[in-house]
Phi, psi and omega in degrees: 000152194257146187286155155251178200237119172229131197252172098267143175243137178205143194286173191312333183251072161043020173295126180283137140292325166204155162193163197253145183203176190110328191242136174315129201331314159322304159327116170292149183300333191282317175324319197292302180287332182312290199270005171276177186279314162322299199313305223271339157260034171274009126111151165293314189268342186267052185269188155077006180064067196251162211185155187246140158283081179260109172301126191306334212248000189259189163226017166242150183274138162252113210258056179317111173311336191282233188260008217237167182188130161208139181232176184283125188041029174251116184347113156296180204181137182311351213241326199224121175236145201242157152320156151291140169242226209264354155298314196303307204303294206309326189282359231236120176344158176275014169241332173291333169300334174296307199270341211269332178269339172323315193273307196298312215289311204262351189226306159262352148338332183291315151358288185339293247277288192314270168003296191304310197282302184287326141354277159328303191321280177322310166302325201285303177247115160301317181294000159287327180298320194252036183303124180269193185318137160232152183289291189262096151018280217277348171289307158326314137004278220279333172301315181292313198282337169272356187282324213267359111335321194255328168321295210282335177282355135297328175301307194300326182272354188091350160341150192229068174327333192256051194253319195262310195235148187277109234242143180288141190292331170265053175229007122031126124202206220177168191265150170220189177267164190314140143329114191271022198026026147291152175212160165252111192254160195285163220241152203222145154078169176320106191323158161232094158251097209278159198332304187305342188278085167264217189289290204317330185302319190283327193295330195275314183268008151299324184274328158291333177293330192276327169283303179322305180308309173310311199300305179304319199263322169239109164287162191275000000 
């Protein structure tokens, strides 16, 4: 069977918040968020200085509700804050270099979160691990996108997969703090993008939203 390629963003209690499906195993990950909906309606949805949280090394996106957001080898950018990686580190003063590994170590930790929800996913429905051939596609689709509906309508009741079923330790996950009852409702109609966001524009005012972010969080 030919693999798919599926991204999400999910919340601190391991809740999907959104996600793109549909595309083949093939499809590089960046082309997939480039053309997403988040992406291209970010926003309607990234207000108020709400920002994606990414890791160089996954392939999920993690969606902190608060203020926050990250995916893996993707530009920074104001909407998406990224790790440093080892040219920033290596040019970067010797006490920044501290804190600058200080930030990545603290961002991916966050990763885990993402981890845990297709973890959960998997466990709550076995059959997802081994879905064999199918005659139509998008039937399979339309089966993952109501499986991962029914995860978040278990979260909301407290179900516990690992109450039921034996879970591989490396789907692992743990409890975080309550819910800050933000939500994101789907965003309708036409991007609002304006003209000045070109590439060179998001990366610059991405890396400044990140030393700000540093600064606050690991003071010199």
């Amino acid at each position: 069977m030919e693999q798919v390629n599926i991204q999400a963003t999910v919340d601190h209690e391991c809740r999907f918040t959104s996600y793109e499906m549909g595309w083949p195993g093939s499809v590089p990950d960046m082309k997939i968020w480039k053309q997403s909906h988040l992406w291209t309606h970010r926003h309607q949805y990234f207000k108020n200085g709400r920002y994606i949280l990414v890791d160089k090394g996954d392939h999920y996106l993690y969606q902190y509700l608060h203020k926050s957001d990250i995916i893996a080898g993707y530009p920074s950018s104001p909407f998406v804050i990224r790790p440093f990686d080892e040219r920033e580190i290596a040019s970067a003063s010797a006490s920044d270099k501290i804190r600058m590994r200080k930030f990545n170590q603290r961002v991916s930790h966050i990763r885990i979160t993402s981890e845990h929800a297709f973890g959960l996913l998997k466990a709550r429905f076995p059959s997802l691990r081994e879905m064999g051939p199918h005659k139509n596609i998008q039937d399979m689709y339309k089966a993952i996108e109501a499986l991962m509906i029914i995860h978040n309508i278990c979260l909301d009741w407290g179900d516990r997969p690992e109450d039921s079923w034996v879970i591989d330790a490396a789907d692992n996950w743990s409890d975080d703090e309550e819910d800050d009852g933000t939500g994101s409702g789907i965003i309708d109609g036409e991007a609002e993008v304006p003209e000045h966001e070109t590439e060179g524009w998001l990366l610059e005012q991405g890396r400044e939203k990140r030393l700000i972010l540093m600064n606050e969080l690991i003071p010199e």
